[in-house]
C-alpha positions as CSV (number, residue, x, y, z in Angstrom):
1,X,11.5,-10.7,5.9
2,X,11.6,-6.7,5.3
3,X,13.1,-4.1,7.3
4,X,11.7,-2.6,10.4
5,X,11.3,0.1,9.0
6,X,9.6,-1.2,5.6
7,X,6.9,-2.9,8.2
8,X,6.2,0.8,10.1
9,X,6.0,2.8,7.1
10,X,3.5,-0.1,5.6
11,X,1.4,0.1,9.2
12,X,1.4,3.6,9.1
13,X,0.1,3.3,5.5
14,X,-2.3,1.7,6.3
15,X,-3.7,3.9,9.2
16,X,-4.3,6.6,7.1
17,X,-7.4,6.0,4.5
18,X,-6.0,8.3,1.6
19,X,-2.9,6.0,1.4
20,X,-4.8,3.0,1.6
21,X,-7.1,4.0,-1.2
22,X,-4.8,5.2,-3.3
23,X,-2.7,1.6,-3.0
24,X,-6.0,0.2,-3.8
25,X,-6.7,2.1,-6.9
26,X,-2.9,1.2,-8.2
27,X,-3.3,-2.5,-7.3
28,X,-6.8,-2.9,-9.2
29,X,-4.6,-0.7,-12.1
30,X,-2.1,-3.1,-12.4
31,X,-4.2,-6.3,-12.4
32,X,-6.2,-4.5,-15.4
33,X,-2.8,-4.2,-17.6
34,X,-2.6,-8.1,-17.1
């Protein structure tokens, strides 16, 4: 299981729109290069 600390900066992450979009945009990225 991760961190604490690995969990709040993931919730936090996710709170805020911009960051979620952006790890969005990276995921959809990567699953192109496969």
């Amino acid at each position: 299981m991760a961190d604490p600390n690995g969990w709040l900066l993931l919730c936090r992450a996710v709170r805020f729109g911009d960051t979620d979009a952006a790890g969005v945009m990276h995921f959809t990225r990567l699953l192109s290069w496969c």
